[in-house]
N, C-alpha and C positions, 0 to 999 in steps of 0.2 A: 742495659738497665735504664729504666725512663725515672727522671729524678722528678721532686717535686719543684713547684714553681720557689722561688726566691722569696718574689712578694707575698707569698701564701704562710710560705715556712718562718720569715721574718715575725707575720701577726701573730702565728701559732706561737710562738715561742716565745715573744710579748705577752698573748693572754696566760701561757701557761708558769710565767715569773709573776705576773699579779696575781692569779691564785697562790701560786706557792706562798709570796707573800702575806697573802691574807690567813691562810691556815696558819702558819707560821705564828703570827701576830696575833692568832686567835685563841690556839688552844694551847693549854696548859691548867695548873690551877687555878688561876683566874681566868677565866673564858670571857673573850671579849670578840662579838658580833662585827662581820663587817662593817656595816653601820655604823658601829658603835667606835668604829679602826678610826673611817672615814673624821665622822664628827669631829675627833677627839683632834685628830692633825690638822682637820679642821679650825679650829680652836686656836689651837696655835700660831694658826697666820692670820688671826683674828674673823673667821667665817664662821658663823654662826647656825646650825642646825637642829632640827625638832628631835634628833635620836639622842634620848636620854644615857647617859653615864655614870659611873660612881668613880669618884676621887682616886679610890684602889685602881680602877682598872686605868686611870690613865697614867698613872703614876707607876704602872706594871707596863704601861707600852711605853711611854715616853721613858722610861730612865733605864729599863728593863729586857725589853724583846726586839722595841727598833734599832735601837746600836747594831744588838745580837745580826738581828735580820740583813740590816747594812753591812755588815761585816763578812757574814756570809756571802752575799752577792757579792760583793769586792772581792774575797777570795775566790771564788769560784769563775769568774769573771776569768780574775787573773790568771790565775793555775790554766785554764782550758786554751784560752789566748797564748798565751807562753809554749805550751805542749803543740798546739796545732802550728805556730811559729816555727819550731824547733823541728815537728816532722817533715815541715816545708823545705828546710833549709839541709835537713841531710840527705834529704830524700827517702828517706826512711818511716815509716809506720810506727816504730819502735820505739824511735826516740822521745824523749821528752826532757826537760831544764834538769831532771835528778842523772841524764846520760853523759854530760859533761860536766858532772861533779859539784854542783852549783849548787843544790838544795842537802847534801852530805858536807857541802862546805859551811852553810846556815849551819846544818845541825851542829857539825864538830863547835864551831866556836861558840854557840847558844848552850851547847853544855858545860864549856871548859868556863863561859859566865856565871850561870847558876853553882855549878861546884866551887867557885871564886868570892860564892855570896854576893851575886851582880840581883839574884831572884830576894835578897833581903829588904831591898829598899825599896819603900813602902810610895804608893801613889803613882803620881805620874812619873818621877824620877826615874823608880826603877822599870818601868813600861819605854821609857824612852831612850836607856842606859842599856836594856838587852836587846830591845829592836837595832839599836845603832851599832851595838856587837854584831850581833846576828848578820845584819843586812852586808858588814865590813866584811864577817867571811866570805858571803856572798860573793861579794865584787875579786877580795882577794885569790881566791877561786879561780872567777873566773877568767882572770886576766892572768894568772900562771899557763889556764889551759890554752890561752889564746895565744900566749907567747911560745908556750911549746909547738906550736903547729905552724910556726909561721915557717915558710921556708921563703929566703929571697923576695921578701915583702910580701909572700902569697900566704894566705891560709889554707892549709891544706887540710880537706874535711876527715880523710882518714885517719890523719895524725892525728886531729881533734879529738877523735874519738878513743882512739886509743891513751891518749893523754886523760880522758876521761874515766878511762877503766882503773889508770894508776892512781889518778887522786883521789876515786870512790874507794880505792882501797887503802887507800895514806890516812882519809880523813875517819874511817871508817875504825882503823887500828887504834887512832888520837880518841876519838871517840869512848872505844871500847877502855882506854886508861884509865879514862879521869871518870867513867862511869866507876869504873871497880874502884879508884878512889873515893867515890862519894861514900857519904853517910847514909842514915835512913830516909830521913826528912828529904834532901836533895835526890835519892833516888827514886822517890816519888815524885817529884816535881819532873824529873827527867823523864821518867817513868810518860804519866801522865802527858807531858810536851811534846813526848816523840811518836804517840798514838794522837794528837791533835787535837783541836777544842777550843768551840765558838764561846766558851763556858767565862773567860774573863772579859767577854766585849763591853764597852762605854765609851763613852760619846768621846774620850782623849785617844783610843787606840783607832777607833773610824778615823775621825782627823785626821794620828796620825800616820794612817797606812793611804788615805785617800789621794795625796799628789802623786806617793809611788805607785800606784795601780791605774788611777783615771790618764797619765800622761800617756806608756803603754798600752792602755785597753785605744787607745783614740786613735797613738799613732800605727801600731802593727798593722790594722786595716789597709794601711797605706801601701804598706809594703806586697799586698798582694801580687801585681802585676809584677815585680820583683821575682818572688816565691813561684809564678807560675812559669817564668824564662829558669829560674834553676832546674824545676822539673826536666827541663831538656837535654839537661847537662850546664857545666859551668861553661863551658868555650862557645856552647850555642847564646846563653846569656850572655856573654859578651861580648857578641855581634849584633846579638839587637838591643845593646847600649846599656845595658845594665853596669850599673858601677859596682862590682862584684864583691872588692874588698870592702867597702864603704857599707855595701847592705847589712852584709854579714856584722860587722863591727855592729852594727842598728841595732840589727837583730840580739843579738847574744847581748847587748846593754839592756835593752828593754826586758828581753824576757829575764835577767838578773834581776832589775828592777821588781818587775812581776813576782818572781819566787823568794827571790831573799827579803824582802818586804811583809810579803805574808804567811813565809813560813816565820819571821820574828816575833809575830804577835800571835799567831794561832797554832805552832806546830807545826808538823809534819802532817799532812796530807796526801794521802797515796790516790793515785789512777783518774783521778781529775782530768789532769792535764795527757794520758795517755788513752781514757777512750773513750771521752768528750769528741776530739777530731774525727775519731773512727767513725760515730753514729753519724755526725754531721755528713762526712764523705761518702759513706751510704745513702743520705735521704738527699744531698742537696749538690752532688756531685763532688769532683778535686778543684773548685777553682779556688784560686785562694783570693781573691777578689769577693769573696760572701764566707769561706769557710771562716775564717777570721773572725769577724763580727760573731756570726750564728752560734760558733764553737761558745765566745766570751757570753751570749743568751743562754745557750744550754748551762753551760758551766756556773753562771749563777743562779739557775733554778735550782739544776740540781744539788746544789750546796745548800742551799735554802731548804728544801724539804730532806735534805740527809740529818742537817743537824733539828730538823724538827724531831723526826724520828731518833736521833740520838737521847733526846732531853727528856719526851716522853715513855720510851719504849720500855725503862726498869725504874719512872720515876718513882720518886724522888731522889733515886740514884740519876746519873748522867754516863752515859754510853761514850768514850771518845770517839770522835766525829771520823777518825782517821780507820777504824772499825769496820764504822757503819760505809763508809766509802768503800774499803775493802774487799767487803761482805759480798755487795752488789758489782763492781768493778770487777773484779778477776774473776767471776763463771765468766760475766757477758765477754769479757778478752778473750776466754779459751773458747767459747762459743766462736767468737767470729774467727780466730785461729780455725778450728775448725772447718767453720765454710769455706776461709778462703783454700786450705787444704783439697776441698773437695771439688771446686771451680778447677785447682789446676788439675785434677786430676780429668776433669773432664774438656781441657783443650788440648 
């Protein structure tokens, strides 16, 4: 299969995150022109422009849809990064950060907060009180499943996974409690949080989701040439110098980082991060040296124009964003299940 160029697919997928942006930014009930995007942030940094504005519209981008926008790319960003990291590291297609319990560990403690009346407190308090919930399952998570797999200082990736099966279903039980404990009110917020949504973005949850995603989205890149000596096996990586326990530890911090961070603020988001890497490994080959970056481009486009379509699609209702991901995510998985079914059929 003849992949496309790097440099080609890098600009494509640059120009095609500024459109999404712009649409994005543009439509809604107040309809505001690229031009009019431009100017207005323009404005801002004190650059002045002949394209005319009204007060509403900037006051609907700035306070309103660029958070939103920004928040989507940082999730989407994150989620795909994280997932294409994670298929790297078991060598598996399948995997992704919800396969070793990491994003069931977000949820369980994000709901045991909300039913706790951690979702009562108002402003940035309570924004900053269930991410730091949220984000602790995360970590707590995932360092049970790390210690279960260690054997004689090694990580053992089978163990991982398997360890991953028991506490998707530990956290999953914990989960299913304190939901049948909830009231009305919190079973709607639950409700709501576990199908996902760009729907409370502002400029305090950007902030503060921004150092746990941009450290992550910068460093994983790095780890490419890593990820492609695992491809060979773990004993072949570490003949050609690969620090093996060391990566892994990287890896599985960062992509925590990445999912427990922004499933705190936006929910649960499904197939992101599982086939986000797929497309990219199709058009741009297995290295992990480009899928990495490329995955974290795709992954904030397409998070961008999901929750566009989310907000539009039954307005002035709001579609949860974890839906609209769904929707479009699992045909194209059973699709490429499929192909790849039919490829081995035919060597």
């Amino acid at each position: 299969m003849k992949y496309l160029s790097i440099k080609i697919l890098y600009v494509v997928l640059t120009v095609l995150l500024v459109i999404a942006v712009l649409l994005s930014v543009g439509i809604g009930g107040v309809k505001i022109a690229p031009m009019q995007t431009i100017a207005i942030i323009g404005k801002t940094m004190g650059i002045h422009s002949n394209s005319s504005f009204s007060d509403t519209q900037e006051a609907v981008l700035l306070s309103i849809r660029l958070p939103r926008v920004i928040l989507g790319m940082l999730t989407g960003a994150s989620l795909a990064i994280a997932g294409a990291s994670m298929q790297g590291l078991f060598r598996n297609p399948l995997a992704d950060p919800g396969l070793i319990g990491i994003s069931s560990g977000a949820s369980m403690t994000a709901v045991i907060a909300l039913v706790a009346g951690a979702g009562t407190f108002a402003g940035a308090a309570g924004f900053y009180l269930l991410s730091g919930i949220t984000f602790l399952g995360a970590l707590i998570t995932a360092v049970i499943v790390y210690r279960l797999s260690l054997l004689n200082g090694r990580v053992i990736i089978s163990t991982m996974l398997l360890a991953g099966i028991a506490i998707n279903a530990l956290t999953s039980a914990v989960t299913g409690v304190f939901t049948y404990s909830a009231n009305d009110a919190q079973l709607r917020s639950i409700t709501f949080w576990m199908l996902g949504s760009l729907g409370g973005a502002s400029w305090t949850n950007v902030t503060g989701l921004l150092p746990f995603t941009i450290i992550p989205v910068l460093l994983l890149p790095r780890m490419g040439k890593a990820l492609n000596a695992f491809s060979l096996g773990e004993e072949t990586a570490v003949h050609l110098g690969v620090r093996t326990e060391r990566t892994k530890q990287l890896i599985i911090l960062l992509a925590t980082l990445c999912v427990g961070a922004t499933v705190a603020v936006t929910g649960v988001i499904s197939f992101v991060g599982l086939v986000i890497p797929h497309i990219i490994r199709m058009i741009a080959g297995p290295d992990h040296r480009y899928t990495l970056g490329l995955s974290a481009l795709a992954g904030a486009t397409l998070l961008t124009l999901a929750d566009l379509i989310s907000r539009t699609l039954l307005a002035p209702a709001e579609v949860p964003i974890g839906i609209i991901t769904s929707l479009t995510g699992a045909p194209f998985f059973m699709y490429i299940l499929i192909k790849e079914k039919k490829q081995e059929k035919l060597v």
